[in-house]
C-alpha positions in Angstrom: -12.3 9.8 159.3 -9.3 10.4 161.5 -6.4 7.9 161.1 -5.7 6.0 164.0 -2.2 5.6 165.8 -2.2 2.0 163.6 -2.9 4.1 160.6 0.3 6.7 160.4 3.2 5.9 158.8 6.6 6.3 160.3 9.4 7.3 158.3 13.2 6.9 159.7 15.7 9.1 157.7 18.4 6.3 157.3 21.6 7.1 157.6 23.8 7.5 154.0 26.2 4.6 153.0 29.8 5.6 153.4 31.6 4.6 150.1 35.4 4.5 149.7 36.4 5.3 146.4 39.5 4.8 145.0 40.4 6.6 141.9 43.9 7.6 139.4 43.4 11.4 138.3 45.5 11.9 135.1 46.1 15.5 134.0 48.3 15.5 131.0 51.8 13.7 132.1 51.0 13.5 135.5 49.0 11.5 137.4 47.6 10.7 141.5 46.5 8.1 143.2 43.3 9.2 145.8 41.3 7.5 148.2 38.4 9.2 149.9 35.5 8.7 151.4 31.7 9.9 149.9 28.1 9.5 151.5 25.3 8.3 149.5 22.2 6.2 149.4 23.0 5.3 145.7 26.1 4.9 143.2 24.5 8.1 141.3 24.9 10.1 143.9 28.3 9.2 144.6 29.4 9.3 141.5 28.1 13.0 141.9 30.2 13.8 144.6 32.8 12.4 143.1 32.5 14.8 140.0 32.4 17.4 142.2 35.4 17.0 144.4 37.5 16.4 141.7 36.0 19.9 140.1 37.4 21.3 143.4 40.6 19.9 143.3 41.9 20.3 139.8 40.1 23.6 139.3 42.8 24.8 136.7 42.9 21.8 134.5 40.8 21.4 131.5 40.7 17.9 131.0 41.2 15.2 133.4 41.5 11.2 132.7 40.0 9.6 135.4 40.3 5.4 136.3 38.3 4.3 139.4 39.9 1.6 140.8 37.4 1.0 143.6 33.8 2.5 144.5 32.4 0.2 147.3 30.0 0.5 150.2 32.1 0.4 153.5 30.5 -2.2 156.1 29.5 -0.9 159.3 30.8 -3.4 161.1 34.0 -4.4 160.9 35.0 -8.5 160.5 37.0 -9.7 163.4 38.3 -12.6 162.0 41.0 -10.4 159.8 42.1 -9.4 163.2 42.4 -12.6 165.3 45.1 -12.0 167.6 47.1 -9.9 165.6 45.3 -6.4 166.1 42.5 -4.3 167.6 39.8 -3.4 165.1 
């Protein structure tokens, strides 16, 4: 039997959640405060990134002590009210 127009599904590719991340590396004595940006659907895969950027950035150290401070979704639209009259969002 062939499916009618009713009958197919339609799937949207949604677009990833942007997550800002904020995070203390610690290697040894020495440690820096980052904030960045990821894209994911899910924490895990975030958290994934994550692992991998900061592979890429301390490349030479073998151990690093790592504290997130903040992993949260970023809201698409931005509130207004922290802006009233003061500032342009």
């Amino acid at each position: 039997m062939t499916k009618t127009w009713e009958d197919i599904t339609w799937e949207e590719e949604k677009p990833l959640k942007e997550w800002v991340i904020e995070y203390v590396a610690k290697i040894g004595n020495e440690s820096s405060h980052h904030l960045t940006i990821l894209y994911g659907e899910e924490m895990e895969d975030v958290q994934r990134q994550l692992m991998h950027e900061l592979r890429t950035t301390y490349m030479e150290a073998s151990e690093i002590e790592v504290t997130v401070l903040r992993m949260e979704v970023i809201d698409s639209e931005p509130n207004a009210y922290h802006f009233a009259e003061e500032y342009t969002p």
